[in-house]
C-alpha positions in Angstrom: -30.3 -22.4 -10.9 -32.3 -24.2 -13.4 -31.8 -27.7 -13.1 -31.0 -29.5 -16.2 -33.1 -32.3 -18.1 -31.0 -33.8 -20.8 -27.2 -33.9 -20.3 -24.9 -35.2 -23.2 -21.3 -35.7 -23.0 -18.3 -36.9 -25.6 -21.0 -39.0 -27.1 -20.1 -41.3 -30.0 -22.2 -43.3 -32.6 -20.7 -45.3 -35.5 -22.8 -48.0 -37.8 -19.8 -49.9 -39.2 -17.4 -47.8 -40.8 -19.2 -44.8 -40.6 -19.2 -42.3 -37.7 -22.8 -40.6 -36.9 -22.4 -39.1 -34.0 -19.1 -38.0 -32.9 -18.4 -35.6 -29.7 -21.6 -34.2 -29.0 -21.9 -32.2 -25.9 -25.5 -31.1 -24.9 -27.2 -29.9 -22.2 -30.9 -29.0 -22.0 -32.8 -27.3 -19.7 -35.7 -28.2 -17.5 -39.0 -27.0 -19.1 -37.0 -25.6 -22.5 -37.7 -25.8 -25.9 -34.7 -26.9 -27.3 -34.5 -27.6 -31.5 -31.9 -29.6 -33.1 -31.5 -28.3 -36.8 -29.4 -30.3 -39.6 -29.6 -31.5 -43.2 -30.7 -35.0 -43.5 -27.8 -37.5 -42.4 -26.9 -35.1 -39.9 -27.6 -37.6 -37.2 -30.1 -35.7 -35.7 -32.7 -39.0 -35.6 -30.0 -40.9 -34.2 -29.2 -38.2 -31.4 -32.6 -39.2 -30.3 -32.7 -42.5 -30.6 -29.5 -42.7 -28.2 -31.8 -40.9 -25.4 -34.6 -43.1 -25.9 -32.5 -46.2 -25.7 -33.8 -47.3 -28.9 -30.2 -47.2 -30.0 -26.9 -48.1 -28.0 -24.1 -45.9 -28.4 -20.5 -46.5 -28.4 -18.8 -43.7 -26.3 -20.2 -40.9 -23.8 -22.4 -40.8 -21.7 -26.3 -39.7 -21.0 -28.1 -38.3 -18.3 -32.2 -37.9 -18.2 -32.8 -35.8 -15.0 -29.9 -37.2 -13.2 -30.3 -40.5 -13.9 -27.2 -42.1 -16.0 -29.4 -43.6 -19.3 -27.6 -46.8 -19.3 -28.9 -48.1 -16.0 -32.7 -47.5 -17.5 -34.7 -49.7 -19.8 -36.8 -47.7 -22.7 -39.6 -47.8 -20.3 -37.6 -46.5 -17.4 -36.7 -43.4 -18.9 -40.3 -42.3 -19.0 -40.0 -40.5 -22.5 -42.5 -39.1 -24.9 -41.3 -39.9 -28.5 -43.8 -38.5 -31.4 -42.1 -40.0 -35.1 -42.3 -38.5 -38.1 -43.8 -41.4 -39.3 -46.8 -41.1 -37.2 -48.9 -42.9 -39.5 -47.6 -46.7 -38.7 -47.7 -45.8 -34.4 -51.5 -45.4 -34.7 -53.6 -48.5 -33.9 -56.0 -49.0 -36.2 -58.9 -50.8 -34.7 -58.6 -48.6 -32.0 -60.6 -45.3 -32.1 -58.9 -41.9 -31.4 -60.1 -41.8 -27.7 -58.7 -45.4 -26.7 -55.4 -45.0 -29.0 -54.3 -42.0 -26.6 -56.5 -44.6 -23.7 -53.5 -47.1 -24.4 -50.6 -44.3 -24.1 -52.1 -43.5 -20.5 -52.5 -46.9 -19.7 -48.7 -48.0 -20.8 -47.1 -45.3 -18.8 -45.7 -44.8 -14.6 -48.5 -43.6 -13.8 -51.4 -45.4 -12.7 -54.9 -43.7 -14.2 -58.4 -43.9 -13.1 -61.2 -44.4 -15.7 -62.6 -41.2 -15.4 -58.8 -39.7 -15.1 -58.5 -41.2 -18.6 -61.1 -39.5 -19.5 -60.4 -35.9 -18.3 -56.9 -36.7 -20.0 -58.4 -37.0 -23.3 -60.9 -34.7 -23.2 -58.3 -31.9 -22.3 -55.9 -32.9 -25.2 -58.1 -33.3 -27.5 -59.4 -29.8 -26.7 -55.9 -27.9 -26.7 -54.9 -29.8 -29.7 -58.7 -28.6 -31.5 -59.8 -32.2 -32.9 -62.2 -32.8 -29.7 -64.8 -33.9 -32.7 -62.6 -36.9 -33.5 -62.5 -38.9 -30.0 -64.9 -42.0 -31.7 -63.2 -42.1 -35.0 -60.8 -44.3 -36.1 -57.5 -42.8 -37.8 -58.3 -44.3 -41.1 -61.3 -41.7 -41.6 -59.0 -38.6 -40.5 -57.4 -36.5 -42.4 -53.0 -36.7 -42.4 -53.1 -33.3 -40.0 -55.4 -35.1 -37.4 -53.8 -38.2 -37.3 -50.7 -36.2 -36.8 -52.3 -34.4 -33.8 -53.8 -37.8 -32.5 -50.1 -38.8 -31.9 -49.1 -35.8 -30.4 -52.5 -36.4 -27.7 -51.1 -39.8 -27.3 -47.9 -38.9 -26.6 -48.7 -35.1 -24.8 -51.5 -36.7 -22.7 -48.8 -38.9 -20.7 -47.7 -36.0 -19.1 -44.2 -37.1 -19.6 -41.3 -34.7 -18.3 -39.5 -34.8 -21.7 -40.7 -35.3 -24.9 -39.0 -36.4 -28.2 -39.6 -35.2 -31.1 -38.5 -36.5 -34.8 -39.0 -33.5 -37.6 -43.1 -34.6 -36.6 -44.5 -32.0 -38.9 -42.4 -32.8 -41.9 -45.3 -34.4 -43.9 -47.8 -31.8 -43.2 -49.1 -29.5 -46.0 -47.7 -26.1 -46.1 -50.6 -24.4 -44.0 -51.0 -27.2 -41.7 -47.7 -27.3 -40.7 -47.9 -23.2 -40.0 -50.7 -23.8 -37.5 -48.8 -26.9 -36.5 -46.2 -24.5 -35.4 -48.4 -22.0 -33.2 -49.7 -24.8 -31.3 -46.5 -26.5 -30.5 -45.3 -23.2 -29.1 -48.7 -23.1 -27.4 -49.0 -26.3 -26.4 -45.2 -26.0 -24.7 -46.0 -23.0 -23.5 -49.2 -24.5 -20.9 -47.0 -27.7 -19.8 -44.3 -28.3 -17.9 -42.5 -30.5 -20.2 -38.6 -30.3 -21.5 -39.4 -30.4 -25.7 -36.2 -31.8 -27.6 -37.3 -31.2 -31.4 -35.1 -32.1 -34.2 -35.7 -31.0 -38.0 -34.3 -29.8 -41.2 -36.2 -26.7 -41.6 -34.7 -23.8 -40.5 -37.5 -21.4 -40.7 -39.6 -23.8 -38.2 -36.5 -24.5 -35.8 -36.0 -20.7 -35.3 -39.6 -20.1 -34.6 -40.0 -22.7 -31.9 -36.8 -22.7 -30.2 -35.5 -21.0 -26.9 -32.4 -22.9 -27.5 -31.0 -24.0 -31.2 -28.2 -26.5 -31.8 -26.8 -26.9 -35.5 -25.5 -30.0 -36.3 -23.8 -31.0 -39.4 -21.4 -34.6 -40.3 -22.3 -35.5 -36.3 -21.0 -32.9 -34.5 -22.6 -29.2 -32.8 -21.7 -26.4 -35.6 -23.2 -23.8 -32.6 -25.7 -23.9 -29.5 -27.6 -20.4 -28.9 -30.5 -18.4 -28.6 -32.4 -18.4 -32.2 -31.3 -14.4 -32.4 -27.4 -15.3 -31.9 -27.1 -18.1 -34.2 -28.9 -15.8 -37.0 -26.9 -13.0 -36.3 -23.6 -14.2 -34.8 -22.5 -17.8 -36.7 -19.6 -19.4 -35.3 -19.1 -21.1 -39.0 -19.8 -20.5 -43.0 -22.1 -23.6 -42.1 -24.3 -22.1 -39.9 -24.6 -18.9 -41.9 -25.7 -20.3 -44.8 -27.7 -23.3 -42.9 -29.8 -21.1 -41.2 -31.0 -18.4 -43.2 -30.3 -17.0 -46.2 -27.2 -15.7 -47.5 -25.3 -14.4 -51.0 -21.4 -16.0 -50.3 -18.3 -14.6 -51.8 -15.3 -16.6 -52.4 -12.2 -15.2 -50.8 -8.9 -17.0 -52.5 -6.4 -15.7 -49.9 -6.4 -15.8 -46.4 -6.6 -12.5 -44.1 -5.6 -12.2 -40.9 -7.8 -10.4 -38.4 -9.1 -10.6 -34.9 -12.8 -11.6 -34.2 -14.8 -8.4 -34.6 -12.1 -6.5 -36.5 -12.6 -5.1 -39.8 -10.1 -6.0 -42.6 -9.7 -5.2 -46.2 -11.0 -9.2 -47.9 -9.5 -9.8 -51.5 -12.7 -11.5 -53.1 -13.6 -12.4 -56.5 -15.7 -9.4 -56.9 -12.8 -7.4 -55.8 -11.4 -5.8 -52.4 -14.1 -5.1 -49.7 -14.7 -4.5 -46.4 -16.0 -7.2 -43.9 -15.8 -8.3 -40.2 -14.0 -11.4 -38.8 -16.1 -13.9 -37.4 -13.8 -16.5 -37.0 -10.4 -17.5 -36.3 -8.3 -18.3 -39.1 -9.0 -21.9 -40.2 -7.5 -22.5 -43.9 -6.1 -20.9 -46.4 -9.0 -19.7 -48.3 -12.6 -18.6 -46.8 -15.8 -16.6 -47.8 -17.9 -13.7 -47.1 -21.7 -13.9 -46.2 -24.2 -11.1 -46.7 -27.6 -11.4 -45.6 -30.0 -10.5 -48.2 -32.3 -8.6 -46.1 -29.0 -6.6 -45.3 -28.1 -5.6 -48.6 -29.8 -1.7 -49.7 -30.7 -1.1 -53.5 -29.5 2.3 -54.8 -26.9 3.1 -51.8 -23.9 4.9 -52.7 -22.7 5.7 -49.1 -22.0 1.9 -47.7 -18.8 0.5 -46.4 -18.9 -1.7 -49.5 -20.7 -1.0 -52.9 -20.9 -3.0 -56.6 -22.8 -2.8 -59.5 -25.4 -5.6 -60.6 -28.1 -6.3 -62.9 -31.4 -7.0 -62.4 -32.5 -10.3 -63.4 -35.8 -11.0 -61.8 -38.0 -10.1 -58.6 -40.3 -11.7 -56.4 -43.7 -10.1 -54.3 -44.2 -12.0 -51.2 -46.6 -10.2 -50.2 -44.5 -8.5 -46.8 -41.4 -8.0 -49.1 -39.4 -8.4 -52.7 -36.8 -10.5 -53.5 -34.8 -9.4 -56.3 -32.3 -11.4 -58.1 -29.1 -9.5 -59.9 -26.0 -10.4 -61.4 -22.9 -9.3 -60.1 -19.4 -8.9 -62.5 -16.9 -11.7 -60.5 -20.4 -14.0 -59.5 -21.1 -16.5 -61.3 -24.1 -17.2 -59.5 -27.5 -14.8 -58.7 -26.9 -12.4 -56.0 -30.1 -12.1 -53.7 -31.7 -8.7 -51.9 -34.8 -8.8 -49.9 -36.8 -5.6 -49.1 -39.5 -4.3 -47.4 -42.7 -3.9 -49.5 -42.2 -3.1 -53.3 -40.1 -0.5 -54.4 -39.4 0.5 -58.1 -35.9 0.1 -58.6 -35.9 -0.4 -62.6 -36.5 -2.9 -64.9 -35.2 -6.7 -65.5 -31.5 -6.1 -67.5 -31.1 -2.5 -66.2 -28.0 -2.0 -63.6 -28.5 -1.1 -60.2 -26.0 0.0 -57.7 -26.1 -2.6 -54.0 -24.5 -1.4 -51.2 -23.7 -3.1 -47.6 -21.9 -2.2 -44.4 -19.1 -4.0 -42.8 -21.0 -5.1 -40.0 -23.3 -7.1 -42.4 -20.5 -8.2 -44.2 -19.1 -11.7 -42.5 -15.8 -13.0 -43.1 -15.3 -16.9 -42.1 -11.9 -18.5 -42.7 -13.3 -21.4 -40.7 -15.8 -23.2 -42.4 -17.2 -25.7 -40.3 -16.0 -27.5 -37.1 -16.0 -30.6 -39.3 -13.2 -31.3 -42.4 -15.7 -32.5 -44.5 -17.1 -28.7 -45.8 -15.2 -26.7 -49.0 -16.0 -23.5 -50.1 -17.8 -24.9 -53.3 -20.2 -26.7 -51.1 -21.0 -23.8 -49.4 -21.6 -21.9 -52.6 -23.2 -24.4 -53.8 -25.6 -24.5 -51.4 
């Protein structure tokens, strides 16, 4: 049985009148990559702050390889933290070399010069900015300074590493590569990775194991492949991925997995349960990727008109309008098919598989339907 790294129970954060953090319950695996996703305010940051001891929290408890956090110092805990803000944790006056020098130096472990040495040369290699060791950060570029702190931090061989949405900053292609060599980089250590960021497209490439969090509390915890296919909640479904929502103004009844008949505002259709009943009202999700263009033969089928499309290159997105929507509807498809011109109607079509009821929104009271839609 793998033993566990990070344990998190009934933990509670509050700055004055305002609750952060409220009932998470975490557990993270030896040697996984596990990636915290949420909008900003989510209390992600804060999460990690608590297991660093940079911040105390009010109720729960924490557990860093079976050690309780409260009876360790910051330095005790033996923790890699990279910021986002990497820029100000840089010294200066200090080249690249003795910057991730003063990481080794600072940690449990007691270093020999030409230790130090090896160290750095090896994660400056895996990291590719070997050519920077004499430089100071001021003549690097945001991307190397970026990877500087992650040497720094990486080179400590510390069991469990922090990390704050680090690659936020970066430009777009920077942060792609960024990506491939975190995966890499986990993949040749033996280190537990906790990641937290906003981007939902980065957290489901790096993670073996994705938590949603939204107002403070875990939405879901699952493989990338579950939360994508299998939300708990409207939240996650349109958090994590994209998704064309339906208002439904009357609640169904249903158990999870059964098809019913959903009254929406684009009519009756078919979807699957994916929830227990949780108010009084609700929505249905479709993927955009599962929606066909032309289909006559689908569980459920409307009307719309073309507005717009997109090339990406790999696919086309299309945006339509949809009698009952007052909003685009969204299809993704492979390559680029001819499927008329802007104003002309096409028929969509879906299956009930791919179409998600959720009468509970989110495991906080703080979501509507609007802000769903909305979003």
């Amino acid at each position: 049985m793998t033993a566990t790294a990070i344990t998190i129970e009934s933990l509670e954060k509050s700055f004055q009148n305002e609750t952060v953090l409220r009932d998470v319950e975490l557990a993270v695996r030896d040697g996984e990559f596990c990636v915290v996703v949420g909008p900003s305010g989510c209390g992600k940051s804060t999460l990690l702050n608590c297991i660093a001891g940079l911040l105390e929290y009010d109720i729960g408890e924490i557990t860093i390889e079976g050690r309780n956090a409260t009876d360790l110092s910051v330095q005790d805990r033996e923790l890699g933290y990279v910021f986002q803000e990497f820029e100000e944790t840089l010294f200066p006056h200090k080249t690249v070399a003795e910057n991730i020098a003063f990481g080794l130096e600072q940690g449990g472990r007691d270093f020999s010069a030409s230790e130090i040495d090896e160290r750095i040369e090896e994660i400056l290699a895996l990291l590719s900015i070997g050519e920077t060791k004499d430089d100071l950060p001021e003549s690097l570029s945001g991307g190397q300074q970026q990877r500087v702190e992650l040497a720094r931090q990486l080179a400590r061989e510390c069991d469990v590493m922090l990390f704050d949405d680090p690659l936020a900053d970066l430009d777009y292609k920077l942060q792609k590569r960024m990506e491939l060599e975190m995966r890499s980089i986990h993949s040749s250590l033996d280190s537990t990775f906790l990641y937290v960021t906003h981007n939902q497209d980065q957290a489901l490439k790096l993670a073996d194991k994705l938590v949603v969090m939204n107002h403070g509390m875990i939405e879901q915890i699952g493989t990338p492949e579950s939360i994508y296919n299998e939300p708990a909640t409207a939240f996650v479904c349109r958090f994590v991925g994209d998704s064309n929502a339906i208002l439904v103004e009357d609640a169904v009844s249903g158990e999870v997995g059964e098809v019913v008949d959903v009254p929406s505002e684009i009519g009756s259709i078919r979807a699957t349960v994916q929830n227990e009943s949780g108010s009084d009202s609700g929505l249905v999700l479709v993927r955009p990727e599962a929606i066909a263009i032309g289909a006559t033969d689908c569980d459920v089928t409307v009307t719309g008109v073309l507005e717009g499309r997109t090339y990406t290159g790999e696919t086309t997105e299309f945006a339509l309008s949809v009698d009952g929507i007052d909003r685009e509807f969204h299809v993704v498809v492979p390559d680029r098919p001819a499927v008329g011109e802007v104003g002309e109607p096409v028929s969509l079509g879906w299956n009930a598989d791919d179409s998600m009821y959720f009468s509970t929104l989110s495991v906080t009271d703080t979501v509507t339907t609007a802000d769903l839609i909305e979003g």
